[in-house]
FITIDO-552032 format. One record per residue (C-alpha): residue number from 0; x, y, z. Coordinates in steps of 0.5 Angstrom, whole numbers, padded with zeros to 4 digits, always signed. Layout:
  nr     X     Y     Z
 NUM     X     Y     Z
...
! end
This chain:
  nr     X     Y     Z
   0 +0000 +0000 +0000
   1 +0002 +0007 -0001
   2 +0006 +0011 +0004
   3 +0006 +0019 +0005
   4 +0008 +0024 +0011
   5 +0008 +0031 +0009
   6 +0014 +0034 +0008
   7 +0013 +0038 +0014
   8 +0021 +0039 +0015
   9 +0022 +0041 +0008
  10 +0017 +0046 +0008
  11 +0018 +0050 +0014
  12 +0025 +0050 +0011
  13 +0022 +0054 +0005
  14 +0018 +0058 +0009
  15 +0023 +0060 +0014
  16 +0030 +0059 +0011
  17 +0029 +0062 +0004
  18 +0023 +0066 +0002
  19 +0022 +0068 +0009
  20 +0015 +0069 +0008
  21 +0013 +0071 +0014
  22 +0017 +0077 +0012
  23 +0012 +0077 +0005
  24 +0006 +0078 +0009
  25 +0008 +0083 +0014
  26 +0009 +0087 +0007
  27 +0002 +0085 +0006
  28 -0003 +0087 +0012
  29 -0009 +0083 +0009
  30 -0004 +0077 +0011
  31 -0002 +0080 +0017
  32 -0006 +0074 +0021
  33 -0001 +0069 +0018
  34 +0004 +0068 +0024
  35 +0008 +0063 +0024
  36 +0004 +0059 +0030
  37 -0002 +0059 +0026
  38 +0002 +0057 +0020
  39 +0004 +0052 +0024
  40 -0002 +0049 +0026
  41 -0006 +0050 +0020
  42 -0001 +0046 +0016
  43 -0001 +0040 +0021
  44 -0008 +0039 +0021
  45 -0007 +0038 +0013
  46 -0002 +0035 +0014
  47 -0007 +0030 +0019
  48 -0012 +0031 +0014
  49 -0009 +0028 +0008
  50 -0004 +0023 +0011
  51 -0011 +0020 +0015
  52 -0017 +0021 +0010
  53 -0014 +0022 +0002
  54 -0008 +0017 +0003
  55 -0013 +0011 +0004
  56 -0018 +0013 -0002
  57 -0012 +0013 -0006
  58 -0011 +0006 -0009
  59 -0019 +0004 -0007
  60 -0021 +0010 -0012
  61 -0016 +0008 -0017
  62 -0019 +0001 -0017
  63 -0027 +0002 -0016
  64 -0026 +0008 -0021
  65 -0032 +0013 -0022
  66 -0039 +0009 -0024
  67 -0043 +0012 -0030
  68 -0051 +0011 -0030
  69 -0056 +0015 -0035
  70 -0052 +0021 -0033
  71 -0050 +0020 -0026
  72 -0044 +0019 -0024
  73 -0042 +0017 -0017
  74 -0035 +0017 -0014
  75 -0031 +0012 -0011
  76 -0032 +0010 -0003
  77 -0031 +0014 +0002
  78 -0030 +0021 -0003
  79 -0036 +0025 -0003
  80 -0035 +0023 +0006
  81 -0028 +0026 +0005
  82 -0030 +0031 +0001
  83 -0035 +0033 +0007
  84 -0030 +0033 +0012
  85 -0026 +0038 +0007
  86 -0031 +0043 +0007
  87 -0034 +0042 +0015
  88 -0027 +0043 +0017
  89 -0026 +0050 +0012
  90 -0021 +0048 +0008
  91 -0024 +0050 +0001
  92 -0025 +0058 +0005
  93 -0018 +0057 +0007
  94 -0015 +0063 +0001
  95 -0021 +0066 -0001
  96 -0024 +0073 +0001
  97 -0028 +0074 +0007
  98 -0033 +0078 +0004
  99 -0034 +0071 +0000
 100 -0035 +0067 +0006
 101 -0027 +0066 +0006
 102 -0021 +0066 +0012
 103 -0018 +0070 +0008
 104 -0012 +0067 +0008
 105 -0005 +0068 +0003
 106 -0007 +0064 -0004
 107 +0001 +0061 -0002
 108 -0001 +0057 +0004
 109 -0007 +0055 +0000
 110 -0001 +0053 -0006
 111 +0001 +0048 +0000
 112 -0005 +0046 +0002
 113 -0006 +0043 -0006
 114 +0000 +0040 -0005
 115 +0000 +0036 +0001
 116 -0007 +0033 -0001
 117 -0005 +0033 -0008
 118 +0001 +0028 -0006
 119 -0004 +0024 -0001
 120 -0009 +0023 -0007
 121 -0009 +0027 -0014
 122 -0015 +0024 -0017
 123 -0018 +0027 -0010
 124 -0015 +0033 -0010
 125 -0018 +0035 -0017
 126 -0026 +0036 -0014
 127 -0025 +0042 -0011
 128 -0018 +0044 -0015
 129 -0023 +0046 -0020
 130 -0027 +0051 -0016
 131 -0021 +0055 -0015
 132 -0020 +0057 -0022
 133 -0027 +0058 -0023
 134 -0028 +0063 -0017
 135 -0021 +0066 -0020
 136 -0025 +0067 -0026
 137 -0030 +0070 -0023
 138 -0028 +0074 -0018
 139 -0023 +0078 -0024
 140 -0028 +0079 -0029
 141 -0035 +0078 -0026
 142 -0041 +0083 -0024
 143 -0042 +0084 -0017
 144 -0049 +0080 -0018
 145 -0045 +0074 -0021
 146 -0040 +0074 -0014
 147 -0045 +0075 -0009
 148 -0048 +0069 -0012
 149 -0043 +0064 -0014
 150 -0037 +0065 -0010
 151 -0040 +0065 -0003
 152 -0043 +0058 -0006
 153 -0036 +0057 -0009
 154 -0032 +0058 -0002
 155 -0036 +0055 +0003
 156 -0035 +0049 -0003
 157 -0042 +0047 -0004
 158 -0041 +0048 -0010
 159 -0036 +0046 -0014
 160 -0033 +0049 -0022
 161 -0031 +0047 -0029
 162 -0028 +0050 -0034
 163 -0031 +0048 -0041
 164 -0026 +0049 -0047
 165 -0025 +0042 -0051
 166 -0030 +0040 -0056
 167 -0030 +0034 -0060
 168 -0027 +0037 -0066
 169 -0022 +0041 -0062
 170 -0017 +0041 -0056
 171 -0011 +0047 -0056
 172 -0015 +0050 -0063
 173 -0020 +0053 -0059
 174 -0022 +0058 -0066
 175 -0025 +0051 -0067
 176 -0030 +0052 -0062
 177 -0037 +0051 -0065
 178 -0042 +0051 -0058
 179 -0046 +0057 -0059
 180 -0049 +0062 -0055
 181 -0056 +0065 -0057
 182 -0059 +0072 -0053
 183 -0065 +0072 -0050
 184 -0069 +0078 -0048
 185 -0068 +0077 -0040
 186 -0060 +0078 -0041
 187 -0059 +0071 -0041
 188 -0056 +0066 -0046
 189 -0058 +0059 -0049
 190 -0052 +0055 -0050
 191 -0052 +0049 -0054
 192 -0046 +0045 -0055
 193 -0042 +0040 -0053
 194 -0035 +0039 -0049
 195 -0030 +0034 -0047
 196 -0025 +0032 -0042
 197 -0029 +0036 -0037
 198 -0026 +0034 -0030
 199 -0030 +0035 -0024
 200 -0036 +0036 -0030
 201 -0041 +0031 -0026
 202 -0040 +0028 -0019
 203 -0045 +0027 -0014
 204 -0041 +0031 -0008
 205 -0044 +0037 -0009
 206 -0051 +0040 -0010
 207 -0049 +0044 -0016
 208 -0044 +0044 -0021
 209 -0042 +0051 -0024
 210 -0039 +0051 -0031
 211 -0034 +0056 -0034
 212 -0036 +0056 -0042
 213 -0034 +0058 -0048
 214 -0039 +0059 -0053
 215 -0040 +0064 -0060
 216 -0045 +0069 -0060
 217 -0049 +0070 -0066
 218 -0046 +0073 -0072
 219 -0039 +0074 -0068
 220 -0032 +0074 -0072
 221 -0029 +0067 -0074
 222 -0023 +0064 -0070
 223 -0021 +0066 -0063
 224 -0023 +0073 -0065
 225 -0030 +0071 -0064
 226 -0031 +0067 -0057
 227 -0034 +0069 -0051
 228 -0035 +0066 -0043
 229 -0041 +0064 -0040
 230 -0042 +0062 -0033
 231 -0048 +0056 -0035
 232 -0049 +0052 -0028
 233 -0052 +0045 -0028
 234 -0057 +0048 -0023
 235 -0060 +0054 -0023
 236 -0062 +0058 -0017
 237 -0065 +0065 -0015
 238 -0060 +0070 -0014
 239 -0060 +0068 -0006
 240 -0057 +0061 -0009
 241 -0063 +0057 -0007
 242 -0064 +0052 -0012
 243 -0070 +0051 -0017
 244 -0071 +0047 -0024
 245 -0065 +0043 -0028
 246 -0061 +0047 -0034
 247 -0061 +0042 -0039
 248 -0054 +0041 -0036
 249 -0053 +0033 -0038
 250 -0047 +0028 -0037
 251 -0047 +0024 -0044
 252 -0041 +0019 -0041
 253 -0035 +0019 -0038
 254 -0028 +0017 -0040
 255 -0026 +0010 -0039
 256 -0018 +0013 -0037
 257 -0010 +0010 -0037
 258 -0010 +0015 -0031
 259 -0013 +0018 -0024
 260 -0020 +0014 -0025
 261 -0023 +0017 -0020
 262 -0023 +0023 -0022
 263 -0030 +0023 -0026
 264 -0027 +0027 -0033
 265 -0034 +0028 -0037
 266 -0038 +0028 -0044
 267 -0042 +0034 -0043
 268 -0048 +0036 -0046
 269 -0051 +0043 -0046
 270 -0059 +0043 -0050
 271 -0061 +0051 -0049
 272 -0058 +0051 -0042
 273 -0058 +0057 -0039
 274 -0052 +0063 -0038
 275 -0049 +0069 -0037
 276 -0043 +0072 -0040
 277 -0039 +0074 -0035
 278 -0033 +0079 -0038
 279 -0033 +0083 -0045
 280 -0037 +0080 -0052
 281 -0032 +0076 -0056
 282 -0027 +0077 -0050
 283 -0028 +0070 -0047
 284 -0021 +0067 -0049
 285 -0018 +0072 -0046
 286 -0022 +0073 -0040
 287 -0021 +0064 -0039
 288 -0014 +0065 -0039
 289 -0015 +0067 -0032
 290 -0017 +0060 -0030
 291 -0012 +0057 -0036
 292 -0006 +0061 -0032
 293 -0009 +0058 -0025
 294 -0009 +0050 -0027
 295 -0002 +0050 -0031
 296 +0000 +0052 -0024
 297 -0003 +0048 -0020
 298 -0002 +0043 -0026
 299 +0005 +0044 -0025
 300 +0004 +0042 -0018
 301 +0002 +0035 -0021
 302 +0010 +0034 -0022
 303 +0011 +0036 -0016
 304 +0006 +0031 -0013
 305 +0008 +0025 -0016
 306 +0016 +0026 -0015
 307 +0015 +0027 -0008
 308 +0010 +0021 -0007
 309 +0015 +0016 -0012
 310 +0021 +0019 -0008
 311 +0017 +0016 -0002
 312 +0016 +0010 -0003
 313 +0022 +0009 -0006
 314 +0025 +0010 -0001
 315 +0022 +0006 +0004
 316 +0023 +0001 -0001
 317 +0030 +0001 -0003
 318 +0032 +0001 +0005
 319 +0029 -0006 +0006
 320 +0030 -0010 -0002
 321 +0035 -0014 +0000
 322 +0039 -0015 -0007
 323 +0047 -0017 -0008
 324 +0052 -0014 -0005
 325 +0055 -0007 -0006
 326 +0061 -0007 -0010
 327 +0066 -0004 -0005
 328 +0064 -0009 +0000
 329 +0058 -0012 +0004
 330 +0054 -0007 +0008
 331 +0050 -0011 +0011
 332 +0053 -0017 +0013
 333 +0049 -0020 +0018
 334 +0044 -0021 +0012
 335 +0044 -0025 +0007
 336 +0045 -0019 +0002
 337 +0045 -0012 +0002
 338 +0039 -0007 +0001
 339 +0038 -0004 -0005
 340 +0040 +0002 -0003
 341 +0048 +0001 -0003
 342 +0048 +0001 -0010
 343 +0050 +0006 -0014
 344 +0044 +0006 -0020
 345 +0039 +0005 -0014
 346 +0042 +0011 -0011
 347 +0043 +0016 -0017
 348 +0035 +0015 -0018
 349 +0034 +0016 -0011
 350 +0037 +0022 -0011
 351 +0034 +0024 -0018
 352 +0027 +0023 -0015
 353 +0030 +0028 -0008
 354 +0032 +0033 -0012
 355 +0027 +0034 -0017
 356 +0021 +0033 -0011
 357 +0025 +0039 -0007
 358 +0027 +0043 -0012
 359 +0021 +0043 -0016
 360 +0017 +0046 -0009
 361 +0021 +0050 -0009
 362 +0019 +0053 -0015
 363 +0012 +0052 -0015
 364 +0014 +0056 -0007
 365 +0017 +0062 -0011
 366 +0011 +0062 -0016
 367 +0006 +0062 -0010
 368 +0009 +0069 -0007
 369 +0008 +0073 -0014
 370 +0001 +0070 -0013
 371 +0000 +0073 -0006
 372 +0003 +0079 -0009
 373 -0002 +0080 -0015
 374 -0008 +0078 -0010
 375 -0006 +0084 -0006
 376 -0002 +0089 -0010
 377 -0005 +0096 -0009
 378 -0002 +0099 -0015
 379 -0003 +0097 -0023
 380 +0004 +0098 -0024
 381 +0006 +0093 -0018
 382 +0000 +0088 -0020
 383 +0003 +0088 -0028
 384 +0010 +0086 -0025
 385 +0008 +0081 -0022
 386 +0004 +0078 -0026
 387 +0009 +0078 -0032
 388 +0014 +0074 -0027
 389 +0008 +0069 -0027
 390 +0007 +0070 -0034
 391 +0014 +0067 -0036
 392 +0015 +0062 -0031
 393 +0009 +0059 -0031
 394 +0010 +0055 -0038
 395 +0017 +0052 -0035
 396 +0013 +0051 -0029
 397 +0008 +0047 -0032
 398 +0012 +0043 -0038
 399 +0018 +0042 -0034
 400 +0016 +0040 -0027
 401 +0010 +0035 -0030
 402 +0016 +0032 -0035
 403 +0020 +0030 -0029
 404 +0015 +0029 -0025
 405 +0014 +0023 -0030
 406 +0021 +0022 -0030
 407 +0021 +0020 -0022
 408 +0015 +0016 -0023
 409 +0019 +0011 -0027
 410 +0026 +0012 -0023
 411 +0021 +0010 -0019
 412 +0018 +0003 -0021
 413 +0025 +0002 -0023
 414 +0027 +0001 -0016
 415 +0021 -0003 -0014
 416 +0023 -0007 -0020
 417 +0018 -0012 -0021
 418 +0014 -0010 -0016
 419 +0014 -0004 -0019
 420 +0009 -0006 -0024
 421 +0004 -0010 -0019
 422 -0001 -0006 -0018
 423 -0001 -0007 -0009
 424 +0005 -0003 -0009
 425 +0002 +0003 -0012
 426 +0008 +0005 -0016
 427 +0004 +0003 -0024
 428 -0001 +0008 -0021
 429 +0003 +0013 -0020
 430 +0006 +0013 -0026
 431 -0001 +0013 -0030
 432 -0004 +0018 -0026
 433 +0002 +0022 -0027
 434 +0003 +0022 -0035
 435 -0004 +0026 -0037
 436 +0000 +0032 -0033
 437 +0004 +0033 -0040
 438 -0003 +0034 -0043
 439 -0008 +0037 -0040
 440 -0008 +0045 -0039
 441 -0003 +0045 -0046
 442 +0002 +0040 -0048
 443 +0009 +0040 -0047
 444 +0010 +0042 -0053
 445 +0003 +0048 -0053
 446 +0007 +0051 -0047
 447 +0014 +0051 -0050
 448 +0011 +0055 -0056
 449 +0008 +0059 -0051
 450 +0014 +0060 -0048
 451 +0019 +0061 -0054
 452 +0014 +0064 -0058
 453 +0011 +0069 -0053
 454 +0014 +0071 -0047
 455 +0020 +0070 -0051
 456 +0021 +0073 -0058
 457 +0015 +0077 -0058
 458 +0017 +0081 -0053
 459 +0024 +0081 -0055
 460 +0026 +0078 -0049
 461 +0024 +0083 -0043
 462 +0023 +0077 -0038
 463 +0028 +0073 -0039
 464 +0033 +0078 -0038
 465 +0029 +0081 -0032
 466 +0029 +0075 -0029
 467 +0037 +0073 -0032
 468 +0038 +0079 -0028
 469 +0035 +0077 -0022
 470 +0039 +0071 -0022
 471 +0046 +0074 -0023
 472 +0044 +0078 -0018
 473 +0044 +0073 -0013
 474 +0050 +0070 -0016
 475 +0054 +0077 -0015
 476 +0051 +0077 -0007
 477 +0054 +0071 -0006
 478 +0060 +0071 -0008
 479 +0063 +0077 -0007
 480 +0060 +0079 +0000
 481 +0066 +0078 +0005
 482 +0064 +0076 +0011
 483 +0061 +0069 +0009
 484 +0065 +0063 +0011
 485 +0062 +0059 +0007
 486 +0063 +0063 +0001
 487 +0069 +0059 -0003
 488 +0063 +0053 -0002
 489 +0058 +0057 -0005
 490 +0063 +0057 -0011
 491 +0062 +0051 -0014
 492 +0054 +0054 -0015
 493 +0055 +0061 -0017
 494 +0061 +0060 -0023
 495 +0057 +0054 -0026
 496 +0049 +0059 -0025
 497 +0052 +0064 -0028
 498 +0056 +0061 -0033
 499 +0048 +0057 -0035
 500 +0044 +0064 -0034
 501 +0049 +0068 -0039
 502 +0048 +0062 -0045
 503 +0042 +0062 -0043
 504 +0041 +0069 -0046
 505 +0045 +0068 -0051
 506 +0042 +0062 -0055
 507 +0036 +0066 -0054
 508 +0038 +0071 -0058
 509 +0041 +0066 -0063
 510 +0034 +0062 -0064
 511 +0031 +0069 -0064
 512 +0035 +0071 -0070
 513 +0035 +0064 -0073
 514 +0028 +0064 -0073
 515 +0028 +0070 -0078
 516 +0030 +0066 -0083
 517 +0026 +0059 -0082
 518 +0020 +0059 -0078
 519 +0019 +0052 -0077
 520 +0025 +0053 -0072
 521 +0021 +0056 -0067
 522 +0018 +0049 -0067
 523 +0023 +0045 -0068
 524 +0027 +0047 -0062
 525 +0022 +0049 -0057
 526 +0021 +0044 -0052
 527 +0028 +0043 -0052
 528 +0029 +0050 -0051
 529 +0024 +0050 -0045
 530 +0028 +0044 -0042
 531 +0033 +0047 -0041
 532 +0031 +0054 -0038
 533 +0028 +0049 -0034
 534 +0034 +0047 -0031
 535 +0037 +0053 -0030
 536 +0031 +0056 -0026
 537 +0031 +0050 -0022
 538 +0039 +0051 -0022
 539 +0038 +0057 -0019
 540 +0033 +0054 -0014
 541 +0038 +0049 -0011
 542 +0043 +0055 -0010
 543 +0038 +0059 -0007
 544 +0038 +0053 -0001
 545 +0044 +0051 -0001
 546 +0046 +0059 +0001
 547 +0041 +0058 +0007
 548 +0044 +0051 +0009
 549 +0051 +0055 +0009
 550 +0048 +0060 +0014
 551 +0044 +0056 +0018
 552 +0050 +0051 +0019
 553 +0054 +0057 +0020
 554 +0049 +0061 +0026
 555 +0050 +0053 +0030
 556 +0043 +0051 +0028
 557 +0042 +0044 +0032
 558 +0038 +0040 +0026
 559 +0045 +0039 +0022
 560 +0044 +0033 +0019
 561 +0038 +0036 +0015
 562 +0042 +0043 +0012
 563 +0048 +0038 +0010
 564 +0043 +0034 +0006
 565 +0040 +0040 +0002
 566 +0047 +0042 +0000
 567 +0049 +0035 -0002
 568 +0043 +0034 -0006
 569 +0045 +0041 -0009
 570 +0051 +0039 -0011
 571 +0048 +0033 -0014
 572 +0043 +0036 -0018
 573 +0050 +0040 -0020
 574 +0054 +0036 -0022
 575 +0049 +0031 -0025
 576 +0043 +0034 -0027
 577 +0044 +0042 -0030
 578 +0049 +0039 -0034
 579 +0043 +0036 -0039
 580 +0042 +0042 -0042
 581 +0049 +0041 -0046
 582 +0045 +0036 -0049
 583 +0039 +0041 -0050
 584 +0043 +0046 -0052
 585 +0046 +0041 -0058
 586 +0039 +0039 -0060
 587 +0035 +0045 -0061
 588 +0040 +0049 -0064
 589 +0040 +0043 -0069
 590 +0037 +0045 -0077
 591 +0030 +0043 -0076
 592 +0030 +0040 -0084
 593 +0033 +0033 -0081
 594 +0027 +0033 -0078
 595 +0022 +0036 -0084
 596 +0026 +0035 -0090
 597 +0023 +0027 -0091
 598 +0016 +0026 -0094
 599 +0010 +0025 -0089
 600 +0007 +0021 -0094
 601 +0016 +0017 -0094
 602 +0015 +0016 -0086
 603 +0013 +0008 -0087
 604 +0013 +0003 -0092
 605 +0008 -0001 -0090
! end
């Protein structure tokens, strides 16, 4: 059976040692409740709650799966009571305003509570996951009407949310959208259409779903020009939220997956359903990526998610295995082999698994300040800047993050050997939950496009350098201050950051000037080009840790072990890991014509 403890050693290290966090709320009044102490005990009871309640669910879900029946869906055992112990215990309100009915809270101690009940149970997670970006779309283009109805109900968590972009015909070509909106004269909307790969779309949880959903008005231009945003409940209500007739809202089916079973990803009709547009005519795509932005965040988290839980159990297992002998002579000589975990090939995964799991919190952690920021800035100029941060290095979050969160679940079933591939140890779920997190929310290959195209050359490259210089300047601070004992050891992170961060500007200039000539580069070198920046960013994260470890080692802190084992996993990823962006940088400045140049109709022979 699966095993999970919440990281909360890992945490609080991020927390306290550094992003200094309690720092960031005091520089946010509306985040002045968040103490340390209350910090503290909030995310202990999370952690109690997803160790106790989700983590059982996880392998039992996976087996009994969603069940379909005349457009019911019912979810496995011990869900929707899960999901009543959520909401009962106020952790759907945890960052959500208290005018909404919500603690107000700072969004970033919601990122963890995602991440600790994520870990325990992701198909779980996915009910109430969704309602935090409908509610964000909402609270960010809706009419005060539209607030005060939907995102009380939204908070409080008797309500869940979807968003609905996939069509039959269409997946990321969202100008393909054929479902149609049609005024009446009370202000509202018949919409009529059909969406696919909706998660969360049907449950029994909660009494009412609300769907976020794309649709065109009549006569409105072709393509994504013409795409507007529809708030479409699957019940609807008064304006006090008190419930009434069905809104021909159905449920046609529900896929049959490789992955998260439990999760209920369904066929949704709508047959003259009634909505409301929430933002500007003909605005919907734009208004959507307020929720798209927030699920590749969280998608992001999936990555961080699976490499913890793989790392876990990993571990635990790799201690016990007892296998052959260690080349440099028995360990365990008392046994009648030694474990697994003496091995150098077992190790090198291991150790792979620890630094993807704690470097990746630390960026998703990094990227769950600049929410806070846009949440509570009080000016444009302040809320621009942040979001332009968040606007870059979501798509290397996304894309890079799940990618190696795959990689630990199969470094994972690796070391469990065979085992790994028998469905009791829980290792092959983790690995068929963990590969949709590289296709929903924007392939691997969208996202780098996203990235190369967007963030990068169409604006010629103003965040890259910005958050380049940010990086040198950490670099700069800790190398050259005196006063640090350990800054000859932080040497061995700095040259090499350095050195990555300054090529990295460099071959973006060279992609950008390449580009101008053939505009198939762009895709042939994208996902390469994203991988790479992943891991410098990831790079400048475990420098950033090994500076605290250096520091808190040198004030005499008494837990020294674990500030010792930050750094050794530094140099690991070092030594062993950023170096994989040679090969990167090799492959995606290649001449896009060897992958081009043969006829499609002379890939196969058959």
């Amino acid at each position: 059976m699966l095993s999970y403890k919440a990281p909360i050693r890992d945490i609080k290290f991020l927390f306290e040692d550094v992003f200094d966090y309690y720092g960031h709320y005091q520089k946010h009044p509306e985040y002045a409740e968040a103490t340390p102490d209350l910090v503290d005990a909030i995310f202990a009871e999370c952690a109690k709650f997803s160790e106790n309640e989700l983590l059982p669910l996880n392998q039992s879900g996976d087996k009994e799966g969603c069940k379909f029946d005349n457009g019911v869906v019912t979810t496995p055992k011990g869900f929707k009571e899960a999901y009543q112990q959520y909401v009962a215990g106020g952790w759907q309100s945890l960052s959500h305003p208290i005018e909404q009915g919500g603690q107000g809270l700072p969004p970033s101690m919601g990122m963890v509570k995602s991440e600790m009940m994520g870990t325990a149970n992701w198909s779980w997670g996915m009910y109430p996951g969704l309602s935090h970006g409908a509610m964000n779309t909402i609270q960010e283009h809706g009419s005060d009407e539209q607030k005060e109805l939907y995102l009380t109900r939204l908070t409080e968590g008797t309500w869940t949310g979807t968003m609905c972009l996939t069509e039959p015909q269409c997946g990321t070509d969202l100008g393909q959208v054929k479902t149609k909106a049609v005024p009446n004269d009370d202000g509202t909307y018949d919409i009529t259409g059909t969406k696919i790969f909706i998660s969360a779309g049907e449950h029994d949880l909660t009494e009412n779903i609300v769907h976020i959903v794309l649709a065109r008005l009549p006569d409105a231009p072709e393509g994504t020009r013409g795409i507007s945003l529809f708030i479409v409940p699957k019940i609807q209500s008064d304006q006090q939220g008190n419930l009434g007739e069905g809104n021909n809202v159905t449920c046609g089916s529900i896929e049959d997956k490789m992955g998260i079973k439990a999760s209920a990803t369904a066929v949704l009709n709508f047959d003259n359903a009634k909505g409301v547009l929430i933002g500007p005519e003909n605005k919907g795509l734009e208004c959507m990526f307020t929720f798209m932005n927030t699920a590749r965040v969280g998608t992001a988290l999936q990555g961080v998610c699976t490499a913890e839980l793989a790392y876990q159990n990993s571990l635990l297992y790799a201690k016990e295995r007892l296998s052959m002998r260690s080349l440099s002579g028995k360990k365990a000589p008392e046994k009648v082999a030694d474990p697994i975990i003496v091995h150098p090939d077992v190790r090198k995964m291991l150790m792979t698994q620890k630094a993807i799991s704690e470097g990746g919190r630390a960026m998703i952690y990094y990227t769950a300040k600049l929410v806070d920021d846009i949440e509570s800035a009080k000016t444009e100029d302040e809320r621009k800047a942040a979001d332009d941060r968040l606007g870059f290095i979501t798509p290397i979050l996304k894309a890079f993050l799940t990618e190696l969160g795959c990689e630990s679940a199969s470094h994972g079933m690796q070391i469990f050997g065979g085992h790994g591939y028998i469905k009791e140890w829980g290792m092959e779920q983790i690995v068929r939950d963990a590969r949709i997190s590289t296709l929903y929310e924007g392939t691997t290959g969208i996202q780098a496009l996203d990235l190369l195209g967007r963030k990068i050359l169409l604006t010629r490259g103003v965040a890259l350098k910005e958050f380049a210089m940010e990086i040198l300047g950490f670099c700069k601070d800790h190398s050259m201050i005196s006063g640090y004992s350990h800054k000859r050891q932080m040497n061995k992170f700095i040259w090499p950051l350095s050195k990555a961060v300054a090529s990295w500007q460099q071959y973006s200039l060279r992609i950008a000037l390449k580009a101008r000539k053939d505009r198939d580069f762009i895709g042939a070198c994208s996902v390469d080009y994203l991988m790479y920046s992943g891991y410098i960013v990831m790079a400048y994260f475990w420098a950033q840790m090994a500076q605290s470890a250096y520091e808190k080692l040198a004030s005499g802190v008494e837990d020294r072990d674990f500030y010792r084992a930050k750094i050794k996993t530094a140099e690991f990823y070092f030594e062993r890991m950023l170096p994989r962006t040679k090969s990167l940088a090799k492959t995606m400045m290649a001449d896009p014509k060897t992958l081009m140049q043969l006829d499609g109709e002379l890939l196969s022979f058959l």
